[in-house]
PyMOL Python script that loads the backbone (N, CA, C, O; Angstrom):
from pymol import cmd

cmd.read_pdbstr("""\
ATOM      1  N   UNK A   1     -47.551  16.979  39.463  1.00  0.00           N
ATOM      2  CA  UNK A   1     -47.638  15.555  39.220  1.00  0.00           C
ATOM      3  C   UNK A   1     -48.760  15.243  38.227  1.00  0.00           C
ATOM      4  O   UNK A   1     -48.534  14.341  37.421  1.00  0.00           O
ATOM      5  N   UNK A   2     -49.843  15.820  38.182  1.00  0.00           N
ATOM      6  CA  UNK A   2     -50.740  15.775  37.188  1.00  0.00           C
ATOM      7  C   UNK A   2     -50.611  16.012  36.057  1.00  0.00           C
ATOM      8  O   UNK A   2     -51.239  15.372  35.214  1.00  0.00           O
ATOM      9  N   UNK A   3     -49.656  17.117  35.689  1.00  0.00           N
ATOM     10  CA  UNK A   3     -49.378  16.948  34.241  1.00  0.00           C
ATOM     11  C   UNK A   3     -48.470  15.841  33.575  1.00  0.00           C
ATOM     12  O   UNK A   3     -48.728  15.499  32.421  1.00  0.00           O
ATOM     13  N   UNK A   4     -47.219  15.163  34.389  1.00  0.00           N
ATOM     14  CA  UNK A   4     -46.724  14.367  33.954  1.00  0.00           C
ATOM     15  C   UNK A   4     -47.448  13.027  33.428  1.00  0.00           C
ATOM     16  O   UNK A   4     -47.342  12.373  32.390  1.00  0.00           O
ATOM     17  N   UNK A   5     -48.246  12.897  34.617  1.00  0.00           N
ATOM     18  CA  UNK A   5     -49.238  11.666  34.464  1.00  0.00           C
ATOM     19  C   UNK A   5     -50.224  12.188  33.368  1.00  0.00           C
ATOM     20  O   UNK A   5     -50.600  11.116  32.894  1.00  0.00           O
ATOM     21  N   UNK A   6     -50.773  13.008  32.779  1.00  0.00           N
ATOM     22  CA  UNK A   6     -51.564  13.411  31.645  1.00  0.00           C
ATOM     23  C   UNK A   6     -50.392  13.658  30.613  1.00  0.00           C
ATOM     24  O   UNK A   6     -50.811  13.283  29.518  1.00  0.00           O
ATOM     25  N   UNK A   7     -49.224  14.087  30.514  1.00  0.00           N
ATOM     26  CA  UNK A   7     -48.566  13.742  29.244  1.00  0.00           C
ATOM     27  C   UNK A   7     -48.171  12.454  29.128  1.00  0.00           C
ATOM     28  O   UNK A   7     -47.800  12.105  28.008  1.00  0.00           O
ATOM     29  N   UNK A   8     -48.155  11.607  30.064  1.00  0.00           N
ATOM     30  CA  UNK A   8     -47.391  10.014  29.817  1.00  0.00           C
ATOM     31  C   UNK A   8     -48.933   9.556  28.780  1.00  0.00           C
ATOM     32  O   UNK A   8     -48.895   9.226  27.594  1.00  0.00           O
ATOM     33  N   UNK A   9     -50.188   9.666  29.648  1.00  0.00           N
ATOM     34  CA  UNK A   9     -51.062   9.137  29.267  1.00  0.00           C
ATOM     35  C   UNK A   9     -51.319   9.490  28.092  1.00  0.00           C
ATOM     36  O   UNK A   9     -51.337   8.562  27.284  1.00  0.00           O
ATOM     37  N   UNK A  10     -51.606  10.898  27.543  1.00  0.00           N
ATOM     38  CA  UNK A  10     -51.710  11.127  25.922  1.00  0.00           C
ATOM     39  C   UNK A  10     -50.975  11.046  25.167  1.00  0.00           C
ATOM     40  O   UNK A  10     -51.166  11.040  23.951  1.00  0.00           O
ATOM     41  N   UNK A  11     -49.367  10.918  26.087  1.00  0.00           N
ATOM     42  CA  UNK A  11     -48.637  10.164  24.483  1.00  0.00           C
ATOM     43  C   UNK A  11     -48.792   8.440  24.314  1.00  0.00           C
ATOM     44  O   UNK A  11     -48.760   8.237  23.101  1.00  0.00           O
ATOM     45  N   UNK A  12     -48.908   7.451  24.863  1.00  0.00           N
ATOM     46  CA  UNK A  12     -50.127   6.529  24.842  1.00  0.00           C
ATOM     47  C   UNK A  12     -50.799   6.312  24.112  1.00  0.00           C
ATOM     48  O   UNK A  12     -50.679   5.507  23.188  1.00  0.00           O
ATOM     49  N   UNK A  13     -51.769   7.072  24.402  1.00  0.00           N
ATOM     50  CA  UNK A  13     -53.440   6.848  23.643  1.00  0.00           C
ATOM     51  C   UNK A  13     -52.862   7.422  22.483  1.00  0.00           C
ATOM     52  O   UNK A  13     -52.866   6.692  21.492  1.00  0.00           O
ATOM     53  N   UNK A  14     -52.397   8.482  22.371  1.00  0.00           N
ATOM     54  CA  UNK A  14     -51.950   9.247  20.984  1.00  0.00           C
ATOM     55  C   UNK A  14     -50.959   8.306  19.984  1.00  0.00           C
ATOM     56  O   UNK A  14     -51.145   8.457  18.777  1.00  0.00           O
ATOM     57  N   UNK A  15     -49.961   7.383  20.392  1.00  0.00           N
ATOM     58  CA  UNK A  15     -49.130   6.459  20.078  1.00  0.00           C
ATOM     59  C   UNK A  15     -50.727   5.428  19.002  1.00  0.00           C
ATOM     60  O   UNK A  15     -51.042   5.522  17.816  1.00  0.00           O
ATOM     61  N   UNK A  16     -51.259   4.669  20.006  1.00  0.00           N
ATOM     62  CA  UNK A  16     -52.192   3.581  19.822  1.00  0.00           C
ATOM     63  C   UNK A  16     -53.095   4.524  18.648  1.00  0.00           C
ATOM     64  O   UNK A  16     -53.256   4.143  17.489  1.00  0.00           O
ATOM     65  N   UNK A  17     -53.529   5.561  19.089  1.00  0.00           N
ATOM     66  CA  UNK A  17     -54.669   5.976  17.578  1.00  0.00           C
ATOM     67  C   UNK A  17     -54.438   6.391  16.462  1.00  0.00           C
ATOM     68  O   UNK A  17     -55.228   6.338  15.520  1.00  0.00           O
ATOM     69  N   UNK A  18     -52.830   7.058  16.429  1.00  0.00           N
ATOM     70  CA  UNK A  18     -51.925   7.359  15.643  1.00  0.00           C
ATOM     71  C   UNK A  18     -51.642   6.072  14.608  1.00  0.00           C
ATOM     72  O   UNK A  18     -51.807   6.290  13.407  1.00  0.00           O
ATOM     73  N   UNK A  19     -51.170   4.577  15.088  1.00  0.00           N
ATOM     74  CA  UNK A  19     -51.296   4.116  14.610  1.00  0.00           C
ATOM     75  C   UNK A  19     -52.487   2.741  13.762  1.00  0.00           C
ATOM     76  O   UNK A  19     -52.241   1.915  12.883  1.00  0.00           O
ATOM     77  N   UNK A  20     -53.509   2.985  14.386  1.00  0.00           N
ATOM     78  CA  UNK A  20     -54.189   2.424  14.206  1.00  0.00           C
ATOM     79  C   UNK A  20     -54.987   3.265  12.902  1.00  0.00           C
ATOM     80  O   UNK A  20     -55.361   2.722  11.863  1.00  0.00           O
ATOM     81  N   UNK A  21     -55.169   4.979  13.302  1.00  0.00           N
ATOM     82  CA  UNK A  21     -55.531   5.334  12.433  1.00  0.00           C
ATOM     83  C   UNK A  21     -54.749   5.746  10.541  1.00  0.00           C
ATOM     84  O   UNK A  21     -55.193   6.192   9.484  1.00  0.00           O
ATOM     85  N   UNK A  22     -53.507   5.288  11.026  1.00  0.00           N
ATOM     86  CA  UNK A  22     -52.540   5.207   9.969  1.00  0.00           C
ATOM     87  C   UNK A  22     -52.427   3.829   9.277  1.00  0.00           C
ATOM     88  O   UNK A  22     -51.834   3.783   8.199  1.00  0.00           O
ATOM     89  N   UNK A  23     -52.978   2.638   9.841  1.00  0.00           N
ATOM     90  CA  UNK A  23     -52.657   1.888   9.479  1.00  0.00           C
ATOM     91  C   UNK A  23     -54.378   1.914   8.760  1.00  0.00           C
ATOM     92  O   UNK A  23     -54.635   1.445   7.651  1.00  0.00           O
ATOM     93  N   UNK A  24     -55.117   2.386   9.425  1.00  0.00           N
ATOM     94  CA  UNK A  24     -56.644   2.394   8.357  1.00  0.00           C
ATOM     95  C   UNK A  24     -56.271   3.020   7.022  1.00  0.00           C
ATOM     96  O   UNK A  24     -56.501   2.533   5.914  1.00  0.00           O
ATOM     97  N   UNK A  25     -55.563   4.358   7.334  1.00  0.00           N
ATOM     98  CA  UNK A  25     -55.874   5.065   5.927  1.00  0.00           C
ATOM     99  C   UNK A  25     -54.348   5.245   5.114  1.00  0.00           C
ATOM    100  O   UNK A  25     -53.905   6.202   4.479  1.00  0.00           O
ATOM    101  N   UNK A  26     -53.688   3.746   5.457  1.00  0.00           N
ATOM    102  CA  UNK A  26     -52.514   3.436   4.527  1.00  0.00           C
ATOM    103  C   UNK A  26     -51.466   5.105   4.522  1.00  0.00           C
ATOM    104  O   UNK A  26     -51.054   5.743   3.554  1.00  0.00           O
ATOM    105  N   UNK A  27     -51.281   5.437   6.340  1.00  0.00           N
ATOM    106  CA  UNK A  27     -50.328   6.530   5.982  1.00  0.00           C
ATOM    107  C   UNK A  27     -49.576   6.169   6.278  1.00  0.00           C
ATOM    108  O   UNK A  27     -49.547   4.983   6.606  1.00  0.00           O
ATOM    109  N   UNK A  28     -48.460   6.990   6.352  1.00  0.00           N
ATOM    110  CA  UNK A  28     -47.333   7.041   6.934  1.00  0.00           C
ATOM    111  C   UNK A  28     -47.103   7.247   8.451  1.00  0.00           C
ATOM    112  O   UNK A  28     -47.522   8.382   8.680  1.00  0.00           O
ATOM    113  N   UNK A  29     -46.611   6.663   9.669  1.00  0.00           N
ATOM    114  CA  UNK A  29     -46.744   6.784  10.287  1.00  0.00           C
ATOM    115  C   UNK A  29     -45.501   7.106  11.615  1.00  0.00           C
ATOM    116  O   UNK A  29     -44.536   6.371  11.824  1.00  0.00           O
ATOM    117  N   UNK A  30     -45.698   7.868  12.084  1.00  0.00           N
ATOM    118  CA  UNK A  30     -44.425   9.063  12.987  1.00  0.00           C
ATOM    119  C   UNK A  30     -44.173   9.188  14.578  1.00  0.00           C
ATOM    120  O   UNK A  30     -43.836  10.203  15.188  1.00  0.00           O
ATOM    121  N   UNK A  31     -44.374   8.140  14.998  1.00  0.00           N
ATOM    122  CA  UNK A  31     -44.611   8.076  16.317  1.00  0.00           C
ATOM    123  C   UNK A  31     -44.059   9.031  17.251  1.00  0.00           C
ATOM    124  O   UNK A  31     -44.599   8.863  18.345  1.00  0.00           O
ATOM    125  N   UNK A  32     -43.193   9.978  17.273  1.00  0.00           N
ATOM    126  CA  UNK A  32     -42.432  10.932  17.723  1.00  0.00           C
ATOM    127  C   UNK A  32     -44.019  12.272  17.698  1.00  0.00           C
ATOM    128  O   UNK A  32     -44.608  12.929  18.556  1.00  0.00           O
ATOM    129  N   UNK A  33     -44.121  12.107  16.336  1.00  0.00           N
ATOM    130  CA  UNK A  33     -44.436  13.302  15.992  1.00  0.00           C
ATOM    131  C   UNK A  33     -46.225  13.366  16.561  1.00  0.00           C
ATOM    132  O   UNK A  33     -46.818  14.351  17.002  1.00  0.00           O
ATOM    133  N   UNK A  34     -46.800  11.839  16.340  1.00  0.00           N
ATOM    134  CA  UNK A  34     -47.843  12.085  16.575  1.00  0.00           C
ATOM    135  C   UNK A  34     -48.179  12.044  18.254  1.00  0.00           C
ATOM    136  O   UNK A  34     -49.288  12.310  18.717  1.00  0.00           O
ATOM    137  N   UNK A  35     -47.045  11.673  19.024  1.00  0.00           N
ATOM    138  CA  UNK A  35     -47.385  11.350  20.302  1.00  0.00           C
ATOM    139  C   UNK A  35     -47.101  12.933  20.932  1.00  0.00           C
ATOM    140  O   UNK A  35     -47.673  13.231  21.980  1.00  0.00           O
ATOM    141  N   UNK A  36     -46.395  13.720  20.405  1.00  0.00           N
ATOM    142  CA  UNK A  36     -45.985  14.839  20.890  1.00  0.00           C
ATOM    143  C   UNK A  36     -47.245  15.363  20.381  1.00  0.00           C
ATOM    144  O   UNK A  36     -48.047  14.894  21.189  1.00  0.00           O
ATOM    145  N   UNK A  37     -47.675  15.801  19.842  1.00  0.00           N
ATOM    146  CA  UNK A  37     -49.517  16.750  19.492  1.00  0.00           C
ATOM    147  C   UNK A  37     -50.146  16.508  19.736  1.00  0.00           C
ATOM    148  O   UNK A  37     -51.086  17.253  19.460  1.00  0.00           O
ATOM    149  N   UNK A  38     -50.630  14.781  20.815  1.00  0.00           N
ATOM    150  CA  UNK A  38     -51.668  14.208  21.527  1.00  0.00           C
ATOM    151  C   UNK A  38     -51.663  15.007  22.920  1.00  0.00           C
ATOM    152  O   UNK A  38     -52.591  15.511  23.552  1.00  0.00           O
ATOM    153  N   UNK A  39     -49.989  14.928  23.223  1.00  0.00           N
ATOM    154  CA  UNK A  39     -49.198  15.274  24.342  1.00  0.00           C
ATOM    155  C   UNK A  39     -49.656  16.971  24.817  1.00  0.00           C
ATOM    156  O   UNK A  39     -50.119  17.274  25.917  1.00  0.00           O
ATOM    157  N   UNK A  40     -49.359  18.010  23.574  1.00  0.00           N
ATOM    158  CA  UNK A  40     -49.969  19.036  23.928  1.00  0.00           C
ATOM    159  C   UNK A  40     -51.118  19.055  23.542  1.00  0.00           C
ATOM    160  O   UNK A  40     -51.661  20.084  23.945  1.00  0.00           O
ATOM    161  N   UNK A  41     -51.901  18.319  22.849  1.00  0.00           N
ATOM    162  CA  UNK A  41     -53.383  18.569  22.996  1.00  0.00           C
ATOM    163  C   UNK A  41     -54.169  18.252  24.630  1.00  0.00           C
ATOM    164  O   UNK A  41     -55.072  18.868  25.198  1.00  0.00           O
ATOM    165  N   UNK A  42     -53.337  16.964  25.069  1.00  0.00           N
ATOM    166  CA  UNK A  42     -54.134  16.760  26.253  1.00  0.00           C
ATOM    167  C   UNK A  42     -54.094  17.657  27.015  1.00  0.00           C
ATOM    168  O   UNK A  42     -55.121  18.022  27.587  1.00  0.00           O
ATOM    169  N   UNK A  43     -52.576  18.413  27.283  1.00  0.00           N
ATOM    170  CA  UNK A  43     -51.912  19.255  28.026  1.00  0.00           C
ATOM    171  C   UNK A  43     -53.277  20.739  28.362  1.00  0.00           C
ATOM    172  O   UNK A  43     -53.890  21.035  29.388  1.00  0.00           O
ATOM    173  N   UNK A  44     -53.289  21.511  26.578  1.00  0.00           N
ATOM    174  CA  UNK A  44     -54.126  22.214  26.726  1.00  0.00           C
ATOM    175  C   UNK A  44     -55.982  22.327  27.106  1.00  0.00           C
ATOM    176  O   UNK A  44     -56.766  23.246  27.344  1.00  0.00           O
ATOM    177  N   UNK A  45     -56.049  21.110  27.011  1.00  0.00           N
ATOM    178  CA  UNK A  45     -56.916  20.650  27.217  1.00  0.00           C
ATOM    179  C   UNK A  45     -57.439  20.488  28.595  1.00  0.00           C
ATOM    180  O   UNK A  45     -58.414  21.130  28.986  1.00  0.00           O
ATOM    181  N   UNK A  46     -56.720  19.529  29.430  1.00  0.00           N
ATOM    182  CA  UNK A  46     -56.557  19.774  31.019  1.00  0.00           C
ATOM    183  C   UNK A  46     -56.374  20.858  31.376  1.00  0.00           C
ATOM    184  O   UNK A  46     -56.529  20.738  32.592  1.00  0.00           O
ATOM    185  N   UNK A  47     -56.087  22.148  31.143  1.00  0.00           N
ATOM    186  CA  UNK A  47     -55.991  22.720  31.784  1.00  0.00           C
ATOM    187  C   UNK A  47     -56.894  24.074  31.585  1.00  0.00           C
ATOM    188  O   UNK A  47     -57.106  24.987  32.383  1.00  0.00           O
ATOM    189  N   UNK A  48     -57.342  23.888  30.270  1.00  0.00           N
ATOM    190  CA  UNK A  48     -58.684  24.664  29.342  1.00  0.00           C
ATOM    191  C   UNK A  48     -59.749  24.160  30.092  1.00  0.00           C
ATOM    192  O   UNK A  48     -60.584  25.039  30.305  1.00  0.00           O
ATOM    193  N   UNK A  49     -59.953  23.382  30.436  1.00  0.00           N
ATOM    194  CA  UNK A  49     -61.613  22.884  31.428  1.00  0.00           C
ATOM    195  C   UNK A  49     -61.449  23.396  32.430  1.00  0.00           C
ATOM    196  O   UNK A  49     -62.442  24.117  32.533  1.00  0.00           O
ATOM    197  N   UNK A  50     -60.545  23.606  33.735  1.00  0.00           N
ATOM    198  CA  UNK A  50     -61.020  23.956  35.058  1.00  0.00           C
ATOM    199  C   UNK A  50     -61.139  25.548  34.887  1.00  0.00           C
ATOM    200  O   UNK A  50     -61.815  26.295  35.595  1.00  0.00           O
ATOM    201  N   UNK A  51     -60.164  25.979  33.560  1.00  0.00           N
ATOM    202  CA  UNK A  51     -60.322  27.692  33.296  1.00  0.00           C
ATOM    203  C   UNK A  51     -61.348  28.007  33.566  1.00  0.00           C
ATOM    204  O   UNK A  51     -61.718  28.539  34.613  1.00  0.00           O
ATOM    205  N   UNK A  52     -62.297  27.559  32.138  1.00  0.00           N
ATOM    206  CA  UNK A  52     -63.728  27.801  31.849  1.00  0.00           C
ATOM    207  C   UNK A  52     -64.517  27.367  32.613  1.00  0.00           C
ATOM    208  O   UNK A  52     -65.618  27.810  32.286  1.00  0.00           O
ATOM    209  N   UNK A  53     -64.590  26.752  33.446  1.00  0.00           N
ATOM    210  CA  UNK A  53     -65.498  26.290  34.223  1.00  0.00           C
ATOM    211  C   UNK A  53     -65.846  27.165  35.309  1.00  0.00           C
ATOM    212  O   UNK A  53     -66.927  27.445  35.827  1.00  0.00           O
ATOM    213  N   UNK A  54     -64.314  27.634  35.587  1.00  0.00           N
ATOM    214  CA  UNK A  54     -64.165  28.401  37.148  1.00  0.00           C
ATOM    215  C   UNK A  54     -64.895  29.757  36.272  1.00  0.00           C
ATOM    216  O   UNK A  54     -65.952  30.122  36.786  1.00  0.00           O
ATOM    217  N   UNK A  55     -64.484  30.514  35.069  1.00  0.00           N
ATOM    218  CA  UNK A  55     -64.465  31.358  34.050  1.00  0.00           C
ATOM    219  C   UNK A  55     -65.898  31.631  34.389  1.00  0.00           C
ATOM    220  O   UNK A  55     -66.146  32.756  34.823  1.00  0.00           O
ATOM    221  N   UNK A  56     -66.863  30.786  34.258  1.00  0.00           N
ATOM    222  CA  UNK A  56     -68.477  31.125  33.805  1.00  0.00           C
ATOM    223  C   UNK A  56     -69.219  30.300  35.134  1.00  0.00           C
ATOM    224  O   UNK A  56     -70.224  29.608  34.973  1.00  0.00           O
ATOM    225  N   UNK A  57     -68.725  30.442  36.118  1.00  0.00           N
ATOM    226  CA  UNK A  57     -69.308  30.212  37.697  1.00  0.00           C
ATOM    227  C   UNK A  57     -70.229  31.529  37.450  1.00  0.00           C
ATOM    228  O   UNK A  57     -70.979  31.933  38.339  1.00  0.00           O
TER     229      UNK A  57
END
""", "prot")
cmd.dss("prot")
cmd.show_as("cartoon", "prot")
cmd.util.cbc("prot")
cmd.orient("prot")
């Protein structure tokens, strides 16, 4: 259940900065594309912290 709720949420935030930051620097903008690489960034991300953490106990 945690990952669903962390991919809903970073495609979201990833949606909103995607375009906000596209609309700063006059790009083009892909909502598919940028919400899906927020999506696995959060993904690897969540699950890269409890690694390392547990990793260097």
């Amino acid at each position: 259940m945690k990952q669903i709720v962390v991919i809903f949420w970073a495609f979201i935030f990833g949606e909103v900065l995607g375009y906000i930051g596209g609309a700063l620097e006059v790009l083009p903008y892909s909502s598919l594309e940028i919400g899906t690489m927020a999506a696995i960034t959060a993904l690897i991300t969540s699950n890269l912290i409890p690694w390392l953490s547990k990793k260097y106990r």
